[in-house]
PDB file of N, CA, C, O and CB in Angstrom:
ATOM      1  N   UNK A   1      54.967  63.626  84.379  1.00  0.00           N
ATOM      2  CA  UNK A   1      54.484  64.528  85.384  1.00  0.00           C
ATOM      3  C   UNK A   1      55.408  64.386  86.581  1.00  0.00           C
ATOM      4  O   UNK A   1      55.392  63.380  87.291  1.00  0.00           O
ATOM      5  CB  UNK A   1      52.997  64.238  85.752  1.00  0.00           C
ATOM      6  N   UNK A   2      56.258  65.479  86.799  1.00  0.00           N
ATOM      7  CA  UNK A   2      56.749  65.867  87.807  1.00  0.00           C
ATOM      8  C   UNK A   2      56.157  66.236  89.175  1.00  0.00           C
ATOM      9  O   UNK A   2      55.969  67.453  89.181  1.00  0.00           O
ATOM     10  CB  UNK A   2      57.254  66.627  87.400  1.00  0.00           C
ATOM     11  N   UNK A   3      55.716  65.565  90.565  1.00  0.00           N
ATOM     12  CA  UNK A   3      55.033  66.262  91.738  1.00  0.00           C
ATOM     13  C   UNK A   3      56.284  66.369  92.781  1.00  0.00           C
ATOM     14  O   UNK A   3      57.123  65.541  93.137  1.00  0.00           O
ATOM     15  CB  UNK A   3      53.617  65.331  92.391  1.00  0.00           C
ATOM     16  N   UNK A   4      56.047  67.795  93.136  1.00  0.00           N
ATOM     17  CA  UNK A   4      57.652  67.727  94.149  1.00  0.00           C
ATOM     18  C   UNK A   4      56.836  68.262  95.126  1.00  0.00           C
ATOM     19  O   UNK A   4      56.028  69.070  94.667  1.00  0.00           O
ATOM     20  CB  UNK A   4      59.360  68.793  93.728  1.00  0.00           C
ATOM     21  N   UNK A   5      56.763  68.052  96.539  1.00  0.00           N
ATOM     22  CA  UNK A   5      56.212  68.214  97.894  1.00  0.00           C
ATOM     23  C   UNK A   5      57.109  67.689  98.974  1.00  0.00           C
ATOM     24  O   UNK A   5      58.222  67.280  98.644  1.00  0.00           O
ATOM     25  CB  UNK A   5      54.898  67.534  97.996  1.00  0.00           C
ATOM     26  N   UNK A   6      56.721  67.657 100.291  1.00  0.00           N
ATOM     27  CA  UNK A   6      57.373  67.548 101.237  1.00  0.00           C
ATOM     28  C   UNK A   6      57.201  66.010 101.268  1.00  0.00           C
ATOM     29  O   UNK A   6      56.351  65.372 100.647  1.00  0.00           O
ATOM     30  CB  UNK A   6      56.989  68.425 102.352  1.00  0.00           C
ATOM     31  N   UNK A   7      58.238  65.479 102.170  1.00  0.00           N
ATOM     32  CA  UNK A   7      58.095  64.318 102.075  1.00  0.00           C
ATOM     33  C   UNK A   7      57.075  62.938 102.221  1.00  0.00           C
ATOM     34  O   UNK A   7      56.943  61.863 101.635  1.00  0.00           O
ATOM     35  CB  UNK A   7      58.739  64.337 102.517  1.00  0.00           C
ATOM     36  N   UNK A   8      56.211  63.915 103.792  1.00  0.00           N
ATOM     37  CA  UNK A   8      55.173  62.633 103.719  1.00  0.00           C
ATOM     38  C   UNK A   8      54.262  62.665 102.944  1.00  0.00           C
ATOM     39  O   UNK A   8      53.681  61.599 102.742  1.00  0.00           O
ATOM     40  CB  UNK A   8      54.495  62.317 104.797  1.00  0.00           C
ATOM     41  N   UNK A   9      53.810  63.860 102.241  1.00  0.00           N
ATOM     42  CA  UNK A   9      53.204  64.191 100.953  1.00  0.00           C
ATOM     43  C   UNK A   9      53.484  63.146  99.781  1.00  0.00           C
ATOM     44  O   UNK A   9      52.527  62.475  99.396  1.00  0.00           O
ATOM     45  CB  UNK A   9      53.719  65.569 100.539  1.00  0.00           C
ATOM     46  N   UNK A  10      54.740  62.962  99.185  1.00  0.00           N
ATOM     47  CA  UNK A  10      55.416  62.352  98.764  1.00  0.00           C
ATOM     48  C   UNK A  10      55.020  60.879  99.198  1.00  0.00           C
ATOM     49  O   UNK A  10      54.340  60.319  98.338  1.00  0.00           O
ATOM     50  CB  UNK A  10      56.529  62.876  99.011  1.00  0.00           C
ATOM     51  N   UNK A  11      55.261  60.177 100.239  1.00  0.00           N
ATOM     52  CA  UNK A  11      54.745  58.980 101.170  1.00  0.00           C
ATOM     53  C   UNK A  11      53.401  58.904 100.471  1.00  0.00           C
ATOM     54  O   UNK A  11      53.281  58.191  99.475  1.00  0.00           O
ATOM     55  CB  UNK A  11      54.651  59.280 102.992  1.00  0.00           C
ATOM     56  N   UNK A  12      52.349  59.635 100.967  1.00  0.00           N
ATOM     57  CA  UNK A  12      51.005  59.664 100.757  1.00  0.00           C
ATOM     58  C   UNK A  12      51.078  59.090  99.254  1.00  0.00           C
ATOM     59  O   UNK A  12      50.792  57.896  99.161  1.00  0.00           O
ATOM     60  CB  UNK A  12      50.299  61.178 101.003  1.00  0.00           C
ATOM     61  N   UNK A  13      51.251  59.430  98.648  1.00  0.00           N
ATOM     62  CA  UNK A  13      51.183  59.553  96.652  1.00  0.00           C
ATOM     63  C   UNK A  13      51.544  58.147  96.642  1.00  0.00           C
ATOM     64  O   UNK A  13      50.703  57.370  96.191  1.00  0.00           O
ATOM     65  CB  UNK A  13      52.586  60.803  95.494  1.00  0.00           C
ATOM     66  N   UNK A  14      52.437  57.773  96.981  1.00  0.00           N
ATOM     67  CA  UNK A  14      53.010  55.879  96.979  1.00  0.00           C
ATOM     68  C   UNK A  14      52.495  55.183  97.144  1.00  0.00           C
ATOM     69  O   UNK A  14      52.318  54.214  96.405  1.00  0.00           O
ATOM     70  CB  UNK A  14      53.797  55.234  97.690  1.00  0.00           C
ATOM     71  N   UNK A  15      51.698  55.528  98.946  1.00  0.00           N
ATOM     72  CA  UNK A  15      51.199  54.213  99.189  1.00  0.00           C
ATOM     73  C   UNK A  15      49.403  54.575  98.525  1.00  0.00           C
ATOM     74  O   UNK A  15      48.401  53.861  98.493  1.00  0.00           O
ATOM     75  CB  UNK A  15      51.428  53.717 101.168  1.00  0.00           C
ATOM     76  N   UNK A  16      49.555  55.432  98.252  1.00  0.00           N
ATOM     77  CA  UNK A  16      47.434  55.436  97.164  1.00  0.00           C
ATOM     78  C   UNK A  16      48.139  54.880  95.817  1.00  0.00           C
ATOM     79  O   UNK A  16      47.224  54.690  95.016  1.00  0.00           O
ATOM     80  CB  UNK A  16      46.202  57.851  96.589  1.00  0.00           C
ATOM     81  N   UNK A  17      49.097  54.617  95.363  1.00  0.00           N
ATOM     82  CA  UNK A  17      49.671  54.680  93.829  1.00  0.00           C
ATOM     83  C   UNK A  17      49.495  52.730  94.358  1.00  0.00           C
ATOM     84  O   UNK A  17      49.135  51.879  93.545  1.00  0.00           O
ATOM     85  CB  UNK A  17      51.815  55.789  93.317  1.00  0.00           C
ATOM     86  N   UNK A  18      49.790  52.457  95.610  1.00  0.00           N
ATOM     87  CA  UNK A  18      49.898  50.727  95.941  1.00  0.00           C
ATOM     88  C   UNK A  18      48.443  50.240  96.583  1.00  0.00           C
ATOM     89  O   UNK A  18      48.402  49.044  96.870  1.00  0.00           O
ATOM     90  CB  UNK A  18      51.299  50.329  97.279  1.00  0.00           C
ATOM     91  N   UNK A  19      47.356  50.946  96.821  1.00  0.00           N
ATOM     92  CA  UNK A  19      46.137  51.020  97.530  1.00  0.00           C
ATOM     93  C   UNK A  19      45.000  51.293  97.295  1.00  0.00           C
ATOM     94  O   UNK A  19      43.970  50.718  97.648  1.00  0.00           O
ATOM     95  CB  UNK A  19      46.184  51.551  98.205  1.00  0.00           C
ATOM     96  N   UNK A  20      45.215  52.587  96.416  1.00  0.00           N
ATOM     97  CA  UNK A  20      43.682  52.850  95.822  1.00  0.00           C
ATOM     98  C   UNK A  20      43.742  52.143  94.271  1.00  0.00           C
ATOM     99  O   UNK A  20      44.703  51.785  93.590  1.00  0.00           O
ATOM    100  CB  UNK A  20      43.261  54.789  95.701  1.00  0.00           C
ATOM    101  N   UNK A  21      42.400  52.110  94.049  1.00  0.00           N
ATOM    102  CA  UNK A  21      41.858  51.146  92.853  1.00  0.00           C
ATOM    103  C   UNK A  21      42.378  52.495  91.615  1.00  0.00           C
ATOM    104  O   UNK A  21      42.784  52.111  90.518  1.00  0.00           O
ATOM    105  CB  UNK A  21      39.634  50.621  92.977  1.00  0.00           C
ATOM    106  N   UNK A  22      42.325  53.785  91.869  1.00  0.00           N
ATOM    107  CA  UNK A  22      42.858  54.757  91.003  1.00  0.00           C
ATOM    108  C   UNK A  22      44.501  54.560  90.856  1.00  0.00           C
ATOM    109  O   UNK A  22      45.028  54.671  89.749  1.00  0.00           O
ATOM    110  CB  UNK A  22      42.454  56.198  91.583  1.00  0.00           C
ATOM    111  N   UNK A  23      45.034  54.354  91.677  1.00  0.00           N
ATOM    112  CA  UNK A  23      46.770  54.493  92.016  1.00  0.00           C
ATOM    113  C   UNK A  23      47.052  53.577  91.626  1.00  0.00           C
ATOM    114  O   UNK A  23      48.217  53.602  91.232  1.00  0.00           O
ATOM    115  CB  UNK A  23      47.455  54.618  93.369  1.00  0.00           C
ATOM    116  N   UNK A  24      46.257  52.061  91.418  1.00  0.00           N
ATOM    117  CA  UNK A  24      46.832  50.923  91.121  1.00  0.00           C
ATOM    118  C   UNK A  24      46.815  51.490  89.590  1.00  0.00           C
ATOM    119  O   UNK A  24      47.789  51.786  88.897  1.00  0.00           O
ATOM    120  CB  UNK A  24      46.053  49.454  91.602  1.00  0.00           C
ATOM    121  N   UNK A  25      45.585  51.547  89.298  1.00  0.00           N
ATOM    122  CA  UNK A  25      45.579  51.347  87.549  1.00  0.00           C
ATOM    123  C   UNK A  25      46.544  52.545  87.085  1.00  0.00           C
ATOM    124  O   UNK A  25      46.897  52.482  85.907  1.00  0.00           O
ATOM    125  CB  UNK A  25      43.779  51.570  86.697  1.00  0.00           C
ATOM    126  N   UNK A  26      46.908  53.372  87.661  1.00  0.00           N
ATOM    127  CA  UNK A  26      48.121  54.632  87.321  1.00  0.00           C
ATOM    128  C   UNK A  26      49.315  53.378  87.203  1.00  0.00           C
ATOM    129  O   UNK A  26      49.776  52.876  86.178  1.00  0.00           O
ATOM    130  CB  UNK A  26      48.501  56.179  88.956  1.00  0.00           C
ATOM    131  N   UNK A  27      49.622  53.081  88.596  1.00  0.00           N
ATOM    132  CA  UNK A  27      50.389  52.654  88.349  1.00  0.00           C
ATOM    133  C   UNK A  27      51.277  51.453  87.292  1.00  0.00           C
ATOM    134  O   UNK A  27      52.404  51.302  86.820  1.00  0.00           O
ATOM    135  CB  UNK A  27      50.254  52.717  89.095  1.00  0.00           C
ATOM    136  N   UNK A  28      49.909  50.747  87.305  1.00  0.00           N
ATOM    137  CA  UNK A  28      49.947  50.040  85.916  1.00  0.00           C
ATOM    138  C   UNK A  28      50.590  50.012  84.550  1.00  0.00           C
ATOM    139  O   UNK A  28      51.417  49.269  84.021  1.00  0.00           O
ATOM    140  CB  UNK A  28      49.080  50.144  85.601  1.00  0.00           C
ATOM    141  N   UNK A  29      49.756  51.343  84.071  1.00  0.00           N
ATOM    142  CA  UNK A  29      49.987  52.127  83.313  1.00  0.00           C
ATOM    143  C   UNK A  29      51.299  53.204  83.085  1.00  0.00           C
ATOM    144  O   UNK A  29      51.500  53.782  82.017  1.00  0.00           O
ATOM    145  CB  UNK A  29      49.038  52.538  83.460  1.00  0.00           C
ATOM    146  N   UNK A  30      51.911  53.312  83.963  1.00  0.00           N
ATOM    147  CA  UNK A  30      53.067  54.707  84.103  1.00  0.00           C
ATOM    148  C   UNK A  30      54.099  54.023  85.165  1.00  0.00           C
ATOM    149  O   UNK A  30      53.747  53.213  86.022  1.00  0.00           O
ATOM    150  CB  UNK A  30      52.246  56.499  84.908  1.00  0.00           C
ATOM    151  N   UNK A  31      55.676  54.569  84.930  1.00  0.00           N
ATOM    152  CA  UNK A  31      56.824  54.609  84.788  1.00  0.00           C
ATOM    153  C   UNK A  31      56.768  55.054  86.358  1.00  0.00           C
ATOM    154  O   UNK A  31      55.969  55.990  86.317  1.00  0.00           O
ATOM    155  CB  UNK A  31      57.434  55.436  83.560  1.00  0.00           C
ATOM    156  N   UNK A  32      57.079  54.939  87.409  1.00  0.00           N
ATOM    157  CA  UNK A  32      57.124  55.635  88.572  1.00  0.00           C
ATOM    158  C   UNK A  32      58.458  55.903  89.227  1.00  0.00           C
ATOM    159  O   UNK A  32      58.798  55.081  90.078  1.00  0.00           O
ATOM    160  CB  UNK A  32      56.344  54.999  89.414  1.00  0.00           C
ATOM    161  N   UNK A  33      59.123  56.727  89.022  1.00  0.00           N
ATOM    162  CA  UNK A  33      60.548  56.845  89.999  1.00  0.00           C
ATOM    163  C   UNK A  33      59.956  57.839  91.257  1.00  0.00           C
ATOM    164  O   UNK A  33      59.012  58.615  91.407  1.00  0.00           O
ATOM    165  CB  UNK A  33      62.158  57.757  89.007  1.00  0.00           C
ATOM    166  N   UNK A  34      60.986  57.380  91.981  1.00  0.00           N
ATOM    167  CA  UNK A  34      60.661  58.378  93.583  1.00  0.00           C
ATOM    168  C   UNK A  34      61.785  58.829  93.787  1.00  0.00           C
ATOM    169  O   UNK A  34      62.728  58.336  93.168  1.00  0.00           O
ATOM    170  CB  UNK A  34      60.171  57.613  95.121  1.00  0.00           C
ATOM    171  N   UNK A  35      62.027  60.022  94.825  1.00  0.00           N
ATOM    172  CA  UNK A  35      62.943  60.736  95.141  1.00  0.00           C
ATOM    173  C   UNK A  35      62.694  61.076  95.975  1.00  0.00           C
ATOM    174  O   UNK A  35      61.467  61.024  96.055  1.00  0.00           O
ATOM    175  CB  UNK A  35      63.313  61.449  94.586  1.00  0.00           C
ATOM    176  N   UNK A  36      63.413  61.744  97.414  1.00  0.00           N
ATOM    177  CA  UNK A  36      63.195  62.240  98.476  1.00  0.00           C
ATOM    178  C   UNK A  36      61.527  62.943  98.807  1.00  0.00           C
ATOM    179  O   UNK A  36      60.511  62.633  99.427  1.00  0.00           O
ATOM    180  CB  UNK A  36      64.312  63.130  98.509  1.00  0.00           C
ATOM    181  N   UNK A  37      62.007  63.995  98.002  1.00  0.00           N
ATOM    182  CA  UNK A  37      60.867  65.257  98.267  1.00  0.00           C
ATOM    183  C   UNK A  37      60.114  65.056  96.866  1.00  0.00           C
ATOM    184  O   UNK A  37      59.139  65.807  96.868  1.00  0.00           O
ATOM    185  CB  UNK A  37      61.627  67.130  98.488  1.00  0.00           C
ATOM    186  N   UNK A  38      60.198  64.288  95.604  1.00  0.00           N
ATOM    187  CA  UNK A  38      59.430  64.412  94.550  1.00  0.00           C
ATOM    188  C   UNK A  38      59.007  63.184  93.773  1.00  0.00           C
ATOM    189  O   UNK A  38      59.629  62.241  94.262  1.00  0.00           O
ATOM    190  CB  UNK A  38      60.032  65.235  93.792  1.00  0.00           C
ATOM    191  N   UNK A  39      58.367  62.836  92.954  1.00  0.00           N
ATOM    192  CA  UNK A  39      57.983  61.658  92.341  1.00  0.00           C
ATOM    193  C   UNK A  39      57.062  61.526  91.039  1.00  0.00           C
ATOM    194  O   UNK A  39      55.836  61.619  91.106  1.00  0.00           O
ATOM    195  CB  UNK A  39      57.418  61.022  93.300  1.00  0.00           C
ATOM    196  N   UNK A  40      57.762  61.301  89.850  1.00  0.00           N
ATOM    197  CA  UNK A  40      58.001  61.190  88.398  1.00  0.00           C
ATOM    198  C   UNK A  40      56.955  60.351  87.905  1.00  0.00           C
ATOM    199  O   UNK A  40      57.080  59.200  88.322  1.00  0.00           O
ATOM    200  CB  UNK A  40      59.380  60.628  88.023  1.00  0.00           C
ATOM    201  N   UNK A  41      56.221  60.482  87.352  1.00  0.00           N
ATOM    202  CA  UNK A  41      54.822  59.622  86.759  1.00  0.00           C
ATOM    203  C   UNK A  41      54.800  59.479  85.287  1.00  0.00           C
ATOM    204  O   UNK A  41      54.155  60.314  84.653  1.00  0.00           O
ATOM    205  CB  UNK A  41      53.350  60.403  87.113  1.00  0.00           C
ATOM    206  N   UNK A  42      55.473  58.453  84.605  1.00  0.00           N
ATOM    207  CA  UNK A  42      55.588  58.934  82.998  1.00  0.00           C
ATOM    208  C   UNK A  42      54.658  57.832  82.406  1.00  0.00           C
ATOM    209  O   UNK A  42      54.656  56.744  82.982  1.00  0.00           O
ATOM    210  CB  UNK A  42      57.353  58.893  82.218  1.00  0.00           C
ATOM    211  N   UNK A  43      53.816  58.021  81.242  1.00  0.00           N
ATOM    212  CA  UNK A  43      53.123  56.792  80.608  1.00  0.00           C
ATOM    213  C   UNK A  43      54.222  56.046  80.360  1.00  0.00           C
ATOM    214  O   UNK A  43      55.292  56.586  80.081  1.00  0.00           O
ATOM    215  CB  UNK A  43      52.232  57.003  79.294  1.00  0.00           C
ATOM    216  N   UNK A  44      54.045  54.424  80.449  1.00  0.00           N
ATOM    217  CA  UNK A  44      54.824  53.487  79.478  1.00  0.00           C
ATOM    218  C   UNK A  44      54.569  53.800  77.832  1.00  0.00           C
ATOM    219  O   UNK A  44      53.660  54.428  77.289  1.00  0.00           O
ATOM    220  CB  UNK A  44      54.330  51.894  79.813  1.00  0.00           C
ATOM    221  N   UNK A  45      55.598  53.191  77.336  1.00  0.00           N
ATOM    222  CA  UNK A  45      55.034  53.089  75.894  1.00  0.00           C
ATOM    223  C   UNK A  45      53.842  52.532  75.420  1.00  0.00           C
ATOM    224  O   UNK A  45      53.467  51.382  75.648  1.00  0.00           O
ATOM    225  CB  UNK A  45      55.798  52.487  75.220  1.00  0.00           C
ATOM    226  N   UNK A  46      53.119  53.569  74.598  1.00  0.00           N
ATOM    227  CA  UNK A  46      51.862  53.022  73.799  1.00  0.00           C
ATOM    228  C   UNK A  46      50.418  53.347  75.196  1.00  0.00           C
ATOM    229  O   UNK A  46      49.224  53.174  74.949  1.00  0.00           O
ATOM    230  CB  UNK A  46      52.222  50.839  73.289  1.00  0.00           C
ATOM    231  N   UNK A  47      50.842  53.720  76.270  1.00  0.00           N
ATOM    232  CA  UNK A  47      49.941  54.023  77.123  1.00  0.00           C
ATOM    233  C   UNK A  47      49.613  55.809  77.385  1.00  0.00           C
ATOM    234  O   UNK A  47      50.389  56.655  76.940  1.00  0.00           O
ATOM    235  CB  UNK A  47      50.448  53.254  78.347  1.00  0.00           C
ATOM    236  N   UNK A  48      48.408  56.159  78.133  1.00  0.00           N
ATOM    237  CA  UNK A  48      48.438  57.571  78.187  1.00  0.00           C
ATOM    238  C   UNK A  48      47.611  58.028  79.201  1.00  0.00           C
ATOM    239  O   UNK A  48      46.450  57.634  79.318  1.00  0.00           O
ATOM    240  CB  UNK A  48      48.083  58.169  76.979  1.00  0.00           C
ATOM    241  N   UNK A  49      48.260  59.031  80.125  1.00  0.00           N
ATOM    242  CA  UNK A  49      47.602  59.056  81.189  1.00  0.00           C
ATOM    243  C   UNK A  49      46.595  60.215  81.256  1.00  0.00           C
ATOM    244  O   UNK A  49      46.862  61.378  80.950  1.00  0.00           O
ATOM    245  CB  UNK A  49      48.489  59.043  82.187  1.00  0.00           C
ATOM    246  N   UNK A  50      45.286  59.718  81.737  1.00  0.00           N
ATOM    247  CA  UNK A  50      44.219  60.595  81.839  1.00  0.00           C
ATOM    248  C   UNK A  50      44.231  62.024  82.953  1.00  0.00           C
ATOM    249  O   UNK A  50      44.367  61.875  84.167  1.00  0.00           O
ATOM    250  CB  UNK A  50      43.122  59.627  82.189  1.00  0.00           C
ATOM    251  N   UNK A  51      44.095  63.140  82.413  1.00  0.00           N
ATOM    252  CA  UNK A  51      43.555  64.163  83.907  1.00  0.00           C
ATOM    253  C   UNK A  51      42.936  63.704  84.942  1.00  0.00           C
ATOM    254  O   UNK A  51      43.235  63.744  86.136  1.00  0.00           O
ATOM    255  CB  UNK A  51      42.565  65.204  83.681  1.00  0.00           C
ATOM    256  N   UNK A  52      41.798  63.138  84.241  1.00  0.00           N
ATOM    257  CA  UNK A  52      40.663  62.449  85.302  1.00  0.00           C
ATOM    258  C   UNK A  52      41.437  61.440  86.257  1.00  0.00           C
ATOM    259  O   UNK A  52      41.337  61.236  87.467  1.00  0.00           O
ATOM    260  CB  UNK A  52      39.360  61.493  84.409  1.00  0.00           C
ATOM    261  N   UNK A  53      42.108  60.977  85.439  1.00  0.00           N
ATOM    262  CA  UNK A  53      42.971  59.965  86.919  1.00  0.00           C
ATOM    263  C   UNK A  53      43.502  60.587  87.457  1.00  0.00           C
ATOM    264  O   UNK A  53      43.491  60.356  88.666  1.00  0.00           O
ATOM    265  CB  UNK A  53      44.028  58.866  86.842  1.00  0.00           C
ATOM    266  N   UNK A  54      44.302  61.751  86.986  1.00  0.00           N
ATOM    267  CA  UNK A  54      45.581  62.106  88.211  1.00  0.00           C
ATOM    268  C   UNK A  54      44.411  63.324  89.248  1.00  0.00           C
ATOM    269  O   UNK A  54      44.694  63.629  90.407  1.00  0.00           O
ATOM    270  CB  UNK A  54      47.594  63.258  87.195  1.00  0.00           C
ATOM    271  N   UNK A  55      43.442  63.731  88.692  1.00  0.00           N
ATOM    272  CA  UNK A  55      42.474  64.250  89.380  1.00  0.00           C
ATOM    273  C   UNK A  55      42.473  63.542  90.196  1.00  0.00           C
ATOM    274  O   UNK A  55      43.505  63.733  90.840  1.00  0.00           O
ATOM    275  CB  UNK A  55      41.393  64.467  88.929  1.00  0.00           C
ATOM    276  N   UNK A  56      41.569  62.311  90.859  1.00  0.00           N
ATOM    277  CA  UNK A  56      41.027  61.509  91.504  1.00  0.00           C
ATOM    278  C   UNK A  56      41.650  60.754  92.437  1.00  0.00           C
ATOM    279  O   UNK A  56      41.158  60.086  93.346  1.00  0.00           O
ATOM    280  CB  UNK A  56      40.536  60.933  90.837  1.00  0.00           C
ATOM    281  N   UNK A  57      43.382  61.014  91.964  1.00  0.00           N
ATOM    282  CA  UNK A  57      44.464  60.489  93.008  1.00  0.00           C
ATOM    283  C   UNK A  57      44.822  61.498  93.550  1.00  0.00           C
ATOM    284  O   UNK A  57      45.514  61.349  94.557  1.00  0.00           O
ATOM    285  CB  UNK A  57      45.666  59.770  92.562  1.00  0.00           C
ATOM    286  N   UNK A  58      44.597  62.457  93.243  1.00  0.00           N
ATOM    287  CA  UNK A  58      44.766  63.895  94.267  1.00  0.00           C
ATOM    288  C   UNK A  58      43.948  63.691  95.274  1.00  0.00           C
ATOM    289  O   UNK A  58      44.312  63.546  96.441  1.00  0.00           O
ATOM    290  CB  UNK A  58      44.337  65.409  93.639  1.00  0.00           C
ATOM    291  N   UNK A  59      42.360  63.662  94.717  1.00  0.00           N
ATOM    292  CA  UNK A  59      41.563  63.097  95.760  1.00  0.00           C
ATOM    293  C   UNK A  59      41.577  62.429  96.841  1.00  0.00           C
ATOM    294  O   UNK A  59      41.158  62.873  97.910  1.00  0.00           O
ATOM    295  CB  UNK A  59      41.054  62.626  95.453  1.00  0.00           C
ATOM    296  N   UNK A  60      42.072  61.264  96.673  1.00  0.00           N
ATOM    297  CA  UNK A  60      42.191  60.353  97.348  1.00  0.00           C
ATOM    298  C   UNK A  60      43.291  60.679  98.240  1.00  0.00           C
ATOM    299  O   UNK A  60      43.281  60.751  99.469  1.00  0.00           O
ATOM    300  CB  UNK A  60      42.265  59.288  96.641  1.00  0.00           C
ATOM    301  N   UNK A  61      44.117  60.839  97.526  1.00  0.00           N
ATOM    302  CA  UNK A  61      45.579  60.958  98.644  1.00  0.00           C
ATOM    303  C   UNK A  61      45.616  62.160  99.701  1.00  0.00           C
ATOM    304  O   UNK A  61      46.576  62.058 100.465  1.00  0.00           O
ATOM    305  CB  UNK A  61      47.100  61.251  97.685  1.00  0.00           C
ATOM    306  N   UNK A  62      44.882  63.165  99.904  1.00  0.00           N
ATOM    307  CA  UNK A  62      44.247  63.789 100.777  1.00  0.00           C
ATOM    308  C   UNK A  62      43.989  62.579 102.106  1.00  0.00           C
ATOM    309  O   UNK A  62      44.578  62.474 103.182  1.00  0.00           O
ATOM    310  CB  UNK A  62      42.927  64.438 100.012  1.00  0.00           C
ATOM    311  N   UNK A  63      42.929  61.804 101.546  1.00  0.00           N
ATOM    312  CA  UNK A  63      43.060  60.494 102.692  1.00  0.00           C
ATOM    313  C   UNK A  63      43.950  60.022 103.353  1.00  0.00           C
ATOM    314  O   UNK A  63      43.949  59.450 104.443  1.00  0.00           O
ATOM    315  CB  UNK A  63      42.843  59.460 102.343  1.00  0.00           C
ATOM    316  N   UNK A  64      45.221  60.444 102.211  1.00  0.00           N
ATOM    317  CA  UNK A  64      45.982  58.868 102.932  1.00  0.00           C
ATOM    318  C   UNK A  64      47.420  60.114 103.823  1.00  0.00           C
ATOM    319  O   UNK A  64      48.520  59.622 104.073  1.00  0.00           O
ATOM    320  CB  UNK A  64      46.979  57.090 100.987  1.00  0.00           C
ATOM    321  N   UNK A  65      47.210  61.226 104.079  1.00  0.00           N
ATOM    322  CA  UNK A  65      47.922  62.380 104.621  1.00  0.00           C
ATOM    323  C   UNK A  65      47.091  62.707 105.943  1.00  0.00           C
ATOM    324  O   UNK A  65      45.943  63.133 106.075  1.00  0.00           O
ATOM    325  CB  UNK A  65      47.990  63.669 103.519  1.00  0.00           C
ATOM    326  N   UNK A  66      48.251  62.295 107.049  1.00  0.00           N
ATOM    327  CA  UNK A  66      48.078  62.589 108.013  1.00  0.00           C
ATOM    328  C   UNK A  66      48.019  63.770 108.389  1.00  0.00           C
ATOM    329  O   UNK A  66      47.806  64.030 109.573  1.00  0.00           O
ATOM    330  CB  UNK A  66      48.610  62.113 108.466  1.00  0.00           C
TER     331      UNK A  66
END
């Protein structure tokens, strides 16, 4: 999963991916590269990432956007 947004958008997604109890276990689970304006979410091998999670980190990261 590809998310490309502006940058502190981008910011926001990182630090819930290092903060929320949803973002941790993503992160856990999935491959994370970052880039300026976008940021790459891939399962590891043998893992698989739920809607419901990336739902719920949408959620959240609303919070963490100033």
């Amino acid at each position: 999963m590809k998310i490309t947004s502006q940058e502190y958008i981008i910011d926001a997604i990182q630090e819930a991916l290092k903060t929320n109890t949803t973002g941790i276990g993503i992160a856990m689970k999935c491959d994370i590269r970052r880039e300026k304006e976008y940021i790459t979410i891939e399962p590891k091998r043998g893992q698989t990432l739920s809607f419901v999670d990336v739902f719920w980190l949408g959620y959240f990261v609303r919070e963490y956007v100033n």
